[in-house]
C-alpha positions, 0 to 999 in steps of 0.5 A: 694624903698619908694620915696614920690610922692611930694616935701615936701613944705618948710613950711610942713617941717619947721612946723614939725622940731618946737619942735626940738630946744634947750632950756635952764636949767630950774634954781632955786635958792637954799637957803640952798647952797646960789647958782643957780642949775637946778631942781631935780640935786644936787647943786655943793657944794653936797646940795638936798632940803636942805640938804647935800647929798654929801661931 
């Protein structure tokens, strides 16, 4: 069985677990709807730039 020779000091670990965050929805605000959606997602009343893709 593979058991690592040292410790994995604090640092080394914290530095490899950075990119393991959670971030917001990127947000834009749609004028054909008047209201915030998250980008390339249709908007909740059915618009996709611009235009009505669902009823």
């Amino acid at each position: 069985m593979a058991v690592p020779a040292r410790k994995t000091s604090k640092a080394k670990k914290r530095a490899r677990r950075t990119h393991q965050v959670i971030k917001a929805p990127n947000l834009s605000f749609d004028l054909a709807s008047g209201e915030y959606r998250r980008s390339h997602h249709v908007s909740l009343k059915g618009y996709y730039k611009g235009r009505q893709v669902k009823e």
